[in-house]
C-alpha positions in Angstrom: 0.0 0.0 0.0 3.2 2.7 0.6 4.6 2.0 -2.4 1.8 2.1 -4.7 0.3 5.4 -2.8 4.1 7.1 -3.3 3.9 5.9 -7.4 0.6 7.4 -7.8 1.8 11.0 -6.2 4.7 11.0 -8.6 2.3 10.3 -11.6 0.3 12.9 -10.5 3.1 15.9 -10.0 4.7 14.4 -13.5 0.9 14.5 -15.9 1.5 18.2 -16.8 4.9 18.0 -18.1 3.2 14.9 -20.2 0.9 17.8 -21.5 3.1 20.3 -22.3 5.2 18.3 -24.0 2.9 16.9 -26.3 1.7 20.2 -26.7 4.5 21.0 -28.4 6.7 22.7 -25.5 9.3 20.1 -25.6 11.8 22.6 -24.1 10.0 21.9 -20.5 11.4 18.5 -20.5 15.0 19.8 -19.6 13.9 22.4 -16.8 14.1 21.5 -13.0 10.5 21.4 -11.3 8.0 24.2 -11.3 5.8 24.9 -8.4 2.0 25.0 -9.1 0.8 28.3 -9.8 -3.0 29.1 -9.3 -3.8 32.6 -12.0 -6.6 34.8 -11.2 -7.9 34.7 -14.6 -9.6 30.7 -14.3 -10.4 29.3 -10.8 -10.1 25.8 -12.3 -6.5 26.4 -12.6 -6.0 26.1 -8.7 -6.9 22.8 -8.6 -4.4 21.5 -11.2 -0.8 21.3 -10.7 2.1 23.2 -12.9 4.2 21.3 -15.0 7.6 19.1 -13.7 9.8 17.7 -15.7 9.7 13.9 -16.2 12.8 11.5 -16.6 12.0 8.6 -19.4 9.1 6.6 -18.6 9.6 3.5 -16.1 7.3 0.8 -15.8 5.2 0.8 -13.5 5.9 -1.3 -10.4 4.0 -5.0 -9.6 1.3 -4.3 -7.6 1.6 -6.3 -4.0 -0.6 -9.1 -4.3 -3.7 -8.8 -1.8 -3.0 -10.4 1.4 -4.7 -13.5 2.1 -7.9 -14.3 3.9 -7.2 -15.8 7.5 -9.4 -18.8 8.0 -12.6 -18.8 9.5 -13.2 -19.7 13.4 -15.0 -22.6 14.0 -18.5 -22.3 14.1 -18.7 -19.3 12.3 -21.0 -18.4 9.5 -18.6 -16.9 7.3 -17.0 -20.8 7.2 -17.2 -20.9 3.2 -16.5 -17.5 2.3 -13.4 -15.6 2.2 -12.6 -12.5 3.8 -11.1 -10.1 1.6 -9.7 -6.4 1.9 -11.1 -4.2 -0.8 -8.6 -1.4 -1.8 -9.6 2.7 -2.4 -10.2 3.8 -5.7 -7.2 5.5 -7.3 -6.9 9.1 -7.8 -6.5 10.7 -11.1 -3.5 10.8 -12.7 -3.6 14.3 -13.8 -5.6 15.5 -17.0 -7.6 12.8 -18.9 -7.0 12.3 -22.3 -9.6 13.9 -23.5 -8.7 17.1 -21.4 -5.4 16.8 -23.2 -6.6 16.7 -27.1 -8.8 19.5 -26.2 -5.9 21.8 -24.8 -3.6 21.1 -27.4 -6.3 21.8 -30.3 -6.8 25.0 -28.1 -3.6 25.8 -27.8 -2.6 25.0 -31.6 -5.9 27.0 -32.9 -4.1 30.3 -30.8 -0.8 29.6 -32.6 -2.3 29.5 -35.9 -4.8 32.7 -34.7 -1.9 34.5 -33.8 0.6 34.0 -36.2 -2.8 35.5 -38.5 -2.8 38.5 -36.8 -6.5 37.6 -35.3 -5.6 38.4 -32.0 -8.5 38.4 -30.3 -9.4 34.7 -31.3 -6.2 33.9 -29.8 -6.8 35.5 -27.3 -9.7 33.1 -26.7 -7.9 29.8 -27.6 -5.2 30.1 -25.0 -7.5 31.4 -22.2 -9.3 27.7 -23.3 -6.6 26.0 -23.2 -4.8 27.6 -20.2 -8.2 26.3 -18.4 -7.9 23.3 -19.7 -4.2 22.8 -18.2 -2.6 26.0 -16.6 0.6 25.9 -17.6 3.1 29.3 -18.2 3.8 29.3 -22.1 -0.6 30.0 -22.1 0.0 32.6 -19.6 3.0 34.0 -22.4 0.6 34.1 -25.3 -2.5 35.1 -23.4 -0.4 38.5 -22.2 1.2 38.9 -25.9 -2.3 38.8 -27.8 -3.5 40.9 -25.3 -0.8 43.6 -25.9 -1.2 42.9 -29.8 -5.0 44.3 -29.4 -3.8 47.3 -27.9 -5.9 46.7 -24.3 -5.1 49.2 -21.9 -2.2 49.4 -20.4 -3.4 48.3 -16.8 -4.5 44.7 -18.1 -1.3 44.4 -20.3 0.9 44.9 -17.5 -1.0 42.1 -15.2 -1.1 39.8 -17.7 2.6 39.9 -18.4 3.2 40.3 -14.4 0.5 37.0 -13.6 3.3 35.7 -16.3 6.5 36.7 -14.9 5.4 36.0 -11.3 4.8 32.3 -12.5 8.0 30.2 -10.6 7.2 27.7 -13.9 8.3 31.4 -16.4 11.9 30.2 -17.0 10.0 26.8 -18.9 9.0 29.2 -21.6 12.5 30.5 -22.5 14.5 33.2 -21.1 14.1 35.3 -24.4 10.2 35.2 -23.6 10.8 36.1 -20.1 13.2 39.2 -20.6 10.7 40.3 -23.5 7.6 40.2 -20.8 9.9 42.4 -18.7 11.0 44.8 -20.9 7.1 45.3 -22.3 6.2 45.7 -18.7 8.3 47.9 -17.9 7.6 50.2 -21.2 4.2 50.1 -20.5 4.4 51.0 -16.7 5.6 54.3 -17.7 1.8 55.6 -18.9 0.1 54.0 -16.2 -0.5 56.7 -13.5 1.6 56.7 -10.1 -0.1 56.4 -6.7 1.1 59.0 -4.4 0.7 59.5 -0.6 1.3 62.0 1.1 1.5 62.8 4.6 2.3 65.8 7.0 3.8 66.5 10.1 1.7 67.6 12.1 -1.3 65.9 9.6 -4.3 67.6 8.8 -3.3 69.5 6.0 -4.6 70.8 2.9 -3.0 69.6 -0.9 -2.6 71.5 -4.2 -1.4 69.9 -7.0 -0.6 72.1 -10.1 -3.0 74.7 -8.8 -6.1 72.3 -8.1 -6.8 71.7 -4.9 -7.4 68.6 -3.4 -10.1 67.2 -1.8 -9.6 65.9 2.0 -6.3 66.5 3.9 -3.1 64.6 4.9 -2.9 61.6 4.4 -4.0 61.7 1.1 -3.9 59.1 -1.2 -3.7 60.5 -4.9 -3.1 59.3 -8.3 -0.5 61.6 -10.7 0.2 60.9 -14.3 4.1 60.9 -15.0 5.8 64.0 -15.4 6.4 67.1 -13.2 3.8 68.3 -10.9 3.7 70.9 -8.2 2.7 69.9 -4.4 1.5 72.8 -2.0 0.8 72.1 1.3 -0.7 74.5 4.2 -2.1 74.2 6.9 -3.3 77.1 9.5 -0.9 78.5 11.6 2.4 76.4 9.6 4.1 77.9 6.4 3.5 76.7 3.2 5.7 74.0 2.1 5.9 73.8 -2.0 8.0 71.0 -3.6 8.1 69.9 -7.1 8.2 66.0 -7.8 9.1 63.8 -11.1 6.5 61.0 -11.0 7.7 57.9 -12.8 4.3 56.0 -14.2 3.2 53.2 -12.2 4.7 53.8 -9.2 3.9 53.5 -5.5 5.4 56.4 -3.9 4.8 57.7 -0.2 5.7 61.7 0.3 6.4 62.9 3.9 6.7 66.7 4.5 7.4 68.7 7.8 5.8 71.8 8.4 7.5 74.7 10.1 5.6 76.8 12.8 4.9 80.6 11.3 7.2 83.0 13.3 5.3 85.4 15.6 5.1 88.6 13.9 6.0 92.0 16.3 3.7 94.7 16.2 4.6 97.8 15.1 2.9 101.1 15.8 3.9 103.7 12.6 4.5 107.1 14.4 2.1 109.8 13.1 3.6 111.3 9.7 5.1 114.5 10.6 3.2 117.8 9.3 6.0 119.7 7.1 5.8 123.3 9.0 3.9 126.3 7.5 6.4 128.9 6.3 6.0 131.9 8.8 4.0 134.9 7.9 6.0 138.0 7.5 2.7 140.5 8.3 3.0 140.3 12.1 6.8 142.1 11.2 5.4 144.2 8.1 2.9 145.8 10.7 5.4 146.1 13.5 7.5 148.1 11.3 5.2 150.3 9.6 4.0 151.3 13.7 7.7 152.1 13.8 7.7 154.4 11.2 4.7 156.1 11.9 6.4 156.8 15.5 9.4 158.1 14.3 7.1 160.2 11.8 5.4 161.3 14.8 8.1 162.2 16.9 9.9 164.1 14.1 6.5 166.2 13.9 6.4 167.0 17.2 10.0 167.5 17.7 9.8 170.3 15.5 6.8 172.0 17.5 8.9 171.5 20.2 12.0 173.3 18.9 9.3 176.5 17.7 7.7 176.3 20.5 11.1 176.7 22.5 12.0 179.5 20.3 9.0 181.4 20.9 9.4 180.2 24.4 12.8 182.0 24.3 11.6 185.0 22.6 8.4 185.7 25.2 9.0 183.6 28.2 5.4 182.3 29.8 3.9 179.7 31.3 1.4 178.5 28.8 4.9 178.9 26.5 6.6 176.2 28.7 3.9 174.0 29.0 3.8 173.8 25.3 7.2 173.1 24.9 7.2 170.3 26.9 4.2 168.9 26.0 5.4 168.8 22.2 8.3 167.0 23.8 6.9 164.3 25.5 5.2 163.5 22.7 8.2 163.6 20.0 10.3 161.3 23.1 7.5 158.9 23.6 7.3 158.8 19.7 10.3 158.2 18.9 10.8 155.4 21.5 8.2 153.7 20.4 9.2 154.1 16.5 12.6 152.8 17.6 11.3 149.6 19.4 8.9 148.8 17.0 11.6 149.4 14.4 14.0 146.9 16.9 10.7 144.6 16.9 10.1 144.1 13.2 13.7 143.5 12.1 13.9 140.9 14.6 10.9 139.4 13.3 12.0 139.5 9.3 15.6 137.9 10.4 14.9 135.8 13.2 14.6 131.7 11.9 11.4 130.1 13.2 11.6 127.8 15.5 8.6 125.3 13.8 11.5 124.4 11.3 14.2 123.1 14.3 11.0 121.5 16.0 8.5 120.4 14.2 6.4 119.1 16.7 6.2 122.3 18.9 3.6 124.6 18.2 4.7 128.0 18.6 2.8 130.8 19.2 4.2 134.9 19.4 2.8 138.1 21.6 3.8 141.3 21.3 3.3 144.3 24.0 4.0 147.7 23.3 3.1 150.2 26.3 4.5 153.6 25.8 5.6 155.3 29.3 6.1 159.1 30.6 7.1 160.9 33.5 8.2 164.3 34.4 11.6 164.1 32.9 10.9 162.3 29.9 8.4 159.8 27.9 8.8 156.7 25.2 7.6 153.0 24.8 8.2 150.1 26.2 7.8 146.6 24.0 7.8 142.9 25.1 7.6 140.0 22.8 7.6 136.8 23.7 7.5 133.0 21.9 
């Protein structure tokens, strides 16, 4: 019973070399054992074993003769009969025959479709016969006539990748295997590139190329290849901007660390200063024309003073000297206040203003003028003050 269980598990890892062999894929013979690979394409592939190379046939082994009956007990009804062990049914030896002829009609009829250019009907004939015994040279053909029909680039690329990923892919020939690669690769560069990107702290807001984003970090999003621009903000952080070169069909994860926004001082602007008024020159015009009239005044009566003193001289009385002094009084008092005012306005014309050294300072000017007599003599007193 050991050996014959152990020869059956052998025929059964060795039946789809058998197949592929007699489907024409002789160069499997010479490879070392492939593990069974289950595609996602045909759930009846799970259940069937990849192919294994096979040595040249042996014959099968003498089966052990069935052990003997022991002899009945004495007495027993079973006296004439003999007691015999009846053995399990044997398990399949890997595809049937008929399973065979139909995959390798399948298989030719996707050859022969192919090698037409009908690509689509090949298509079809190896996905039969790939059902019909999963082996990897189907999974080969099935990837190429999909490529040939010009199929997106997404199902092209798992076709040849279901190929590739096949332990069994070596059977096929290394120049099929490197040419799966390469068109795997070439096509990998149009598929889009998944991105993710994630902040420190998270929680922020993506633009990408202007457009924002909807949701915040961690964000999963899909860029076609090329350059793009990434902005990320988030309240109370600076901006971060980076620019990336997406290669297609890439898996990429983008970390970023935003930076804390500096507190800002505040700044109270002083008040513009007010350019100062230029000084008006009236306040001196006036002062000086007062000044002239006094001294025009004093002159007048200066004279009556000096005819009066002549006449004075000539007929001394007493309205005489009153006259004379009174005329002057009034030419002194005169002529002191011409001569202050006079002081008064010069100062004023001359004199810088002091709203140009200090701006700020608001300046104001009074002028007093009091004349003054007495017994002796008479004139003006001034005071000005800033």
């Amino acid at each position: 019973m050991h050996k014959l269980s152990t020869f059956r598990r052998i025929l059964v890892a060795l039946g789809p070399l058998w197949v592929a062999t007699w489907l024409g894929c002789p160069d499997a013979v010479a490879q070392t054992p492939a593990v069974a690979h289950a595609p996602a394409m045909t759930p009846k592939a799970a259940a069937v074993p990849a192919a294994a190379p096979v040595p040249a046939a042996a014959p099968a082994p003498k089966a052990a003769p069935a052990p003997k009956a022991a002899p009945a007990a004495p007495g027993s009804k079973a006296r004439d009969s003999a007691t015999t062990t009846t053995e399990p049914a044997a398990a399949p030896l890997g595809p049937t025959a008929e399973q065979q002829t139909a995959a390798r009609a399948a298989f030719e009829a996707g050859k022969k479709a192919y090698d037409a250019g009908d690509f689509v009907l090949a298509e079809a004939e190896f996905k039969k016969a790939y059902e019909l015994i999963p082996i990897p040279h189907a999974e080969f053909w099935i990837a190429s006539a999909l490529d040939k029909q010009g199929k997106d680039a997404a199902t092209v690329v798992a076709a040849y990748e279901l190929f590739l990923s096949n332990p069994g892919a070596s059977h096929v020939g290394e120049d099929k295997v490197a040419e799966a690669k390469a068109r795997a690769s070439e096509l990998k560069k149009s598929l889009p590139a998944k991105y993710t990107f994630t902040t420190s702290p998270a929680g922020a807001a993506v633009t990408i190329d202007g457009a924002a984003q909807t949701g915040a970090t961690p964000l999963d999003v899909q860029l076609a290849p090329g350059a793009h621009k990434i902005e990320v903000a988030l309240s109370g952080y600076e901006t971060s901007v980076v620019e990336i070169q997406v290669e297609g069909g890439s898996l990429v994860e983008q970390p970023l660390t935003l930076t804390k926004v500096a507190p800002v001082a505040t700044v109270v602007a002083a008040p513009a200063a007010v350019p100062p008024q230029p000084r008006s020159k009236v306040p001196a015009y006036v002062t000086l024309g007062l000044g002239a009239a006094g001294l025009i005044t004093g002159t007048v009566f200066g004279i009556l003073a000096l005819d009066a003193k002549s006449k004075y001289d000539a007929n001394p009385t007493t309205a005489g000297a009153d006259e004379v002094e009174r005329n002057a009084l009034i030419a002194d008092m005169s002529f002191g206040v011409a001569l202050t005012l006079g002081i008064t306005g010069v100062v004023l014309i001359t004199a810088k203003d002091e709203a140009e050294e200090k701006p700020a300072a608001v300046n104001k000017g009074r002028l007093l003028v009091a004349p003054y007599g007495g017994p002796t003599g008479g004139g003006a007193r001034a005071q000005l003050s800033f």
